[in-house]
C-alpha positions in Angstrom: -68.5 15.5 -51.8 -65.1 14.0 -52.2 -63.5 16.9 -52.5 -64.9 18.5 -49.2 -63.2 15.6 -47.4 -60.2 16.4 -48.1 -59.8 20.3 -49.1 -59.3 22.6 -46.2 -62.5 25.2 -47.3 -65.4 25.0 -49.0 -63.7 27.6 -51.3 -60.8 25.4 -52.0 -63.5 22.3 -52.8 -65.6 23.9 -55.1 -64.7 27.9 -56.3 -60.8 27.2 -57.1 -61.7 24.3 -59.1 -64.1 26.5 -60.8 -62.1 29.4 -61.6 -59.4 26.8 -63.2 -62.2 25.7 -65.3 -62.4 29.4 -66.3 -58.8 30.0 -67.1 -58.8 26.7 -69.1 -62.0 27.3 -71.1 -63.0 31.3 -71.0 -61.5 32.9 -73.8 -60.2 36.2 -72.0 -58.5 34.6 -69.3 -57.1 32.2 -72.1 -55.5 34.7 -73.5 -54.1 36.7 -70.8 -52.8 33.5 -69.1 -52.6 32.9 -65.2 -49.9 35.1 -64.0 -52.0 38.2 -66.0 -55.0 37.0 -65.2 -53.5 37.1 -61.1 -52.5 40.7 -61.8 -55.6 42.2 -63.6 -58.7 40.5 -63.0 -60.8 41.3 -59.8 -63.8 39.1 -59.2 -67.2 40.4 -57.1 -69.5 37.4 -56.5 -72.4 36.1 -54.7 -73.0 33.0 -53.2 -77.1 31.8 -53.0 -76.7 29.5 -50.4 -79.5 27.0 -48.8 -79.2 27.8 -45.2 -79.9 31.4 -43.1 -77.2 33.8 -43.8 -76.1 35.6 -40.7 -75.2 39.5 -40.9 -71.3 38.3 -40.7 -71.8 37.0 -44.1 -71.6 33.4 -43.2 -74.1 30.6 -43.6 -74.3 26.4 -41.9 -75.1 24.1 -44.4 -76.4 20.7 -43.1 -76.3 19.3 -46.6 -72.7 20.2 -47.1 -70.4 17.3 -46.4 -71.4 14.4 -44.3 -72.0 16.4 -41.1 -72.6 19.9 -42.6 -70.3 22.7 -43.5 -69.9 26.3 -42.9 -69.1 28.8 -46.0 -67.8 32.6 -45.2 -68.0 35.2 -47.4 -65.6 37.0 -45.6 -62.8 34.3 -45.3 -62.7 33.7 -49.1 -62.9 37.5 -49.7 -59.2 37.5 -47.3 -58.2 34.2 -48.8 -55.0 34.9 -51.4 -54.3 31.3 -52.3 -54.2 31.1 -56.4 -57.4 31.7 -58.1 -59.4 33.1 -54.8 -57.3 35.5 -54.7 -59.2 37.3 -57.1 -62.6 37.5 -55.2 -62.6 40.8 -53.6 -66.2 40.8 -52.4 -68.1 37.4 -52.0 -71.8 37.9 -50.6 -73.9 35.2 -49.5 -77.7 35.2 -49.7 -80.0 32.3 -48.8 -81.2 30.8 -51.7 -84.8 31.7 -52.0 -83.4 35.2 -51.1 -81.9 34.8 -54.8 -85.0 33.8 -56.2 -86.8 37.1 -54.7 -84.0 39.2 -56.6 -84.1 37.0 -59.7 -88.0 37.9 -60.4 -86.4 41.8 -60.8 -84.6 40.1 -63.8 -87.7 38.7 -65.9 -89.3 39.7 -69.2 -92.4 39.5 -67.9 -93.6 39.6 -71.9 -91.8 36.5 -72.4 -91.2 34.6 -69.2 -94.5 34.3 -66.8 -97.3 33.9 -67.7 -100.7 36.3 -66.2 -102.9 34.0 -63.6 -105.0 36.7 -63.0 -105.9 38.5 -66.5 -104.5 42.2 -66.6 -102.3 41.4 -63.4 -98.7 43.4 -66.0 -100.8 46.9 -66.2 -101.2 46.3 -62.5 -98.1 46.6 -61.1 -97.3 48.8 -59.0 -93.5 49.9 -58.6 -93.3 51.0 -55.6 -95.5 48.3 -54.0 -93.8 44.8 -51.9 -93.5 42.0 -54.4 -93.9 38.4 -52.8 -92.6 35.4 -54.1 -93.4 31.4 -53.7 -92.2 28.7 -55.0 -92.2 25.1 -54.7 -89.6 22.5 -55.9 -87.2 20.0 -53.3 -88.8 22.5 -50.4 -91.2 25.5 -50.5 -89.5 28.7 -50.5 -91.4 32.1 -49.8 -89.2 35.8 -49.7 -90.9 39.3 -50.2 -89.1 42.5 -51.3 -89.6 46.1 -50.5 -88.2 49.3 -51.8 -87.9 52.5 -50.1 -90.2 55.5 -51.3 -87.8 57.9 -49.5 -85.0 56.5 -51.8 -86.8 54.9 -54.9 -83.6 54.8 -56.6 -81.7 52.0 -54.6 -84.8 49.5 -55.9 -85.8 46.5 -53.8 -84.3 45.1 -51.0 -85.2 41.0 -50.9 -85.9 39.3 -47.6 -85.8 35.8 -45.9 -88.4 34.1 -45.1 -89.4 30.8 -43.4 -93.2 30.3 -44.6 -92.9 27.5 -45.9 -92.8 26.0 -42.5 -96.3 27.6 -41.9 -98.9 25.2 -40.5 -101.1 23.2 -43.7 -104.4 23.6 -43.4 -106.7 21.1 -44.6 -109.7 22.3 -47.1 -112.0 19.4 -47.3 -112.9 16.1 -44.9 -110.2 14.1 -47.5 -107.6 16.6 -46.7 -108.0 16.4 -42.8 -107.4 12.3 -43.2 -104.0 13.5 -45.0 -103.4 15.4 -42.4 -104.1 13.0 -39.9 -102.1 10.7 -42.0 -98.6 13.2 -42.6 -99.1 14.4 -38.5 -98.5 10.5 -37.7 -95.8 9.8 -40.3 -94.0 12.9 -38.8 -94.5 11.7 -35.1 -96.5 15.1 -35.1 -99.2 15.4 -32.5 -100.8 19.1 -33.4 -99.6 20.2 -36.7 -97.6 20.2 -40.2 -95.8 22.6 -42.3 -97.1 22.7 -45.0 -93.8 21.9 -47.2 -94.8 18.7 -46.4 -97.4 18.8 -49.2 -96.2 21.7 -51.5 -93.1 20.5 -52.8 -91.5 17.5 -54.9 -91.1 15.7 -51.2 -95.1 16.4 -50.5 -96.4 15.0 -53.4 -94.9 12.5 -52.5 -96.6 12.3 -49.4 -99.5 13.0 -50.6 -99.7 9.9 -53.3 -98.6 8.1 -50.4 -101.4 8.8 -48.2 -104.2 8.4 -51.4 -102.5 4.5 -52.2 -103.1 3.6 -48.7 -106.4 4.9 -48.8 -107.3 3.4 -52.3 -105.6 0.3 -52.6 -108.0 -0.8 -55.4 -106.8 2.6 -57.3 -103.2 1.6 -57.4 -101.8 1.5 -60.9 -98.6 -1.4 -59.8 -96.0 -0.6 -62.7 -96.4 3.1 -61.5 -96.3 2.1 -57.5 -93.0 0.0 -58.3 -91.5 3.0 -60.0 -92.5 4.8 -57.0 -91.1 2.9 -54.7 -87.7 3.0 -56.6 -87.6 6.1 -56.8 -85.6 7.1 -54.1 -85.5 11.5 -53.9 -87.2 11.4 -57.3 -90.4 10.0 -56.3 -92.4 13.5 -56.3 -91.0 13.3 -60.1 -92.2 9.8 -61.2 -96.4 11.3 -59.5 -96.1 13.9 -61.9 -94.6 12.5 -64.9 -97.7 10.2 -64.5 -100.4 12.4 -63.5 -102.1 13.4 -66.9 -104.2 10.0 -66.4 -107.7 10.6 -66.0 -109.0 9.6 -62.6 -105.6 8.4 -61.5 -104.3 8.3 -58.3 -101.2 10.7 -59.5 -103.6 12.8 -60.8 -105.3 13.1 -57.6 -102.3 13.8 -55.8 -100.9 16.7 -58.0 -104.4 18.5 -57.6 -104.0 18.1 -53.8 -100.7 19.0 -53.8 -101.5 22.4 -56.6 -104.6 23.2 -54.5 -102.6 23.5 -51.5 -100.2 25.4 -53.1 -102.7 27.7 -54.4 -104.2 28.4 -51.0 -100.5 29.1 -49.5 -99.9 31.6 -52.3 -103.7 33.3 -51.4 -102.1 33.5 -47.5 -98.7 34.8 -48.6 -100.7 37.8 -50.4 -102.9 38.3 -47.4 -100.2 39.1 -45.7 -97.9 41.2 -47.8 -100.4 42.8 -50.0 -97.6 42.5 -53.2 -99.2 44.9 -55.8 -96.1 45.0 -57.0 -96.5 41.4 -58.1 -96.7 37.7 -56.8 -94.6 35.8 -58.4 -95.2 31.7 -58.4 -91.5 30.6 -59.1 -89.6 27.1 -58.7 -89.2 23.9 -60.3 -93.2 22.9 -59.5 -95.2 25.3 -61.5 -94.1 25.3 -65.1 -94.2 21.6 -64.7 -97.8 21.9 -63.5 -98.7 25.0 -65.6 -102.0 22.8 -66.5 -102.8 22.3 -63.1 -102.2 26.1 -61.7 -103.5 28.1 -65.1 -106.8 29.0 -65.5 -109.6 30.3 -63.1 -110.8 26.3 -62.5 -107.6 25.3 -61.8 -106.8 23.9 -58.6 -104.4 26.0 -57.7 -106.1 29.4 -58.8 -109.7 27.9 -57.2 -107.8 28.0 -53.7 -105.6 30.9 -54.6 -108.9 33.0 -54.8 -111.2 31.4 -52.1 -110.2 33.9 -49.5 -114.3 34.8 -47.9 -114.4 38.8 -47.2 -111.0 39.3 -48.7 -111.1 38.0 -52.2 -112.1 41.4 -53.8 -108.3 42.5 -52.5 -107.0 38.7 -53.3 -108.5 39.8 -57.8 -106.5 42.9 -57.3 -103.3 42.0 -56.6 -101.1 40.8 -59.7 -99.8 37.1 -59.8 -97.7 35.3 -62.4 -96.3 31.9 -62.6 -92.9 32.1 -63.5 -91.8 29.6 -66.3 -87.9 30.1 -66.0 -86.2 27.8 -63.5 -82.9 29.8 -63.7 -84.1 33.1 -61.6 -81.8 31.8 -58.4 -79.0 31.5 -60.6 -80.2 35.3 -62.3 -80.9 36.6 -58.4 -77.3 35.7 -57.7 -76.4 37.8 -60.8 -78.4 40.8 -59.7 -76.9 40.8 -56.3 -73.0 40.9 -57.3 -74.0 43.6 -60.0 -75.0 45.5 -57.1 -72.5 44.6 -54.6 -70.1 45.6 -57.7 -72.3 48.6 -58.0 -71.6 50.0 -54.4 -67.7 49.5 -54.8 
């Protein structure tokens, strides 16, 4: 934050100081020292950025700086001050975009786990693949690949559906909705990011201690009020007591989920996989595993369409690195096409 005040780019705030750090600590560079590291060393990066990425290659930010910020791809690709000089292709993606092209990166031996039983064998290649997941927002991207030209794999794209409308399941749902659309100043409807996501539980444990006063636990209700942006983390951290208010709220919160995911594969079909990513669902593996789960009880209530809901393959991913691995796979393929 500091240094955004006062550097004249985003790039200058927060890349150059990073590619000091590499020439001070990265054992190549090291070596080579900074006037041979200027002279051989071409970098090819991507940014995953959380805002939309235009097709000039440059995103807004409104949680960069105090007013919001602008970062272009193409400005520190031209840039030849020190360091950035090296960047010779800088792409930007949004940064659910990266978590669609991270999923291509998984072991999916080792790092999801099945929700549906069989759901590896299948996978189809050639199919969409879909991808939600809930953490500080809900993100949702799908990816496609060409069966003219198989070999230039998927293409991952934007989405905004985790601004969809909530839809309540049950009379206690509809009073938490009538609850969120009046916190919100909302007169017909919510997204339903305002449930799925650190923020709506949240909102949801809010809505339950109003409604329950007698069921307020106080040492946990202080530590929520204290909380600040962490209060979606103190619900869960608490939620494994029986009957509890935070308990309550997380299977809200997972059974919404679940019935967001169940839409998301209406509409794109992904045999190619579903993938349930983000910081939410390895913490709340107990709460989305399983057939009885809350999440996969929703997930699969879907009337005339669940026969094609049990045939599509769905895994909870239990890595919370894929943006970072997306961002990988896209400069490997931006340095690829060089």
């Amino acid at each position: 934050e500091e240094a955004l005040k006062t550097a004249p780019t985003y790039h200058h705030a927060t890349l150059m100081p990073f590619l000091k750090k590499c020439l001070a600590e990265v054992d190549e560079w090291k070596a080579l020292g900074e006037k041979e590291v200027l002279s051989q060393i071409q970098i090819v990066g991507c940014l995953a950025t959380a805002g939309p990425v235009t097709t000039n290659n440059d995103v807004f930010m409104v949680n960069l700086g105090e007013n919001g910020g602008s970062i272009d791809g193409n400005e520190i690709e031209q840039c030849q001050d020190g360091l950035l000089s090296l960047v010779v292709r800088c792409k930007l993606v949004n940064d659910f975009v990266g978590q669609g092209y991270g999923v291509l990166d998984l072991d999916y031996d080792k790092e999801v786990i099945e929700l549906l039983p069989g759901s590896k064998a299948k996978m189809n290649d050639l199919a969409p693949i879909c991808c939600v997941g809930a953490g500080t927002g809900l993100g949702e991207c799908f990816l496609t690949k060409s069966s003219l030209a198989t070999k230039l794999g998927y293409e991952c794209y934007p989405s905004e559906g985790g601004h969809a409308d909530y839809v309540p399941r049950c009379p206690l749902e509809v009073e938490l909705l009538d609850y969120l659309k009046r916190k919100f100043s909302s007169d017909h409807r919510i997204s339903v990011e305002r449930v799925v996501s650190g923020r709506g539980l949240a909102n949801v444990y809010e809505f339950l201690a109003q409604k329950f006063p007698t069921k307020v636990v106080k040492s946990v209700h202080e530590e929520f009020l204290n909380a600040g942006d962490q209060q979606g983390r103190v619900i869960g951290v608490n939620s494994s007591t029986e009957g509890s208010l935070a308990q309550q709220a997380v299977q809200i919160m997972c059974a919404a989920y679940g019935s967001e995911v169940g839409n998301a594969a209406l509409k794109f079909i992904p045999t190619g996989g579903m993938f349930v990513t983000g910081g939410l669902a390895p913490k709340n593996i107990g709460m989305i595993q399983g057939e009885d789960s809350p999440f996969m009880k929703a997930y699969l209530d879907k009337g005339r369409m669940n026969g094609l809901i049990e045939s599509i393959p769905i895994f909870a991913v239990m890595n919370e690195d894929v943006g970072l691995r997306g961002a990988r796979v896209c400069a490997e393929r931006e340095y690829n096409a060089m």
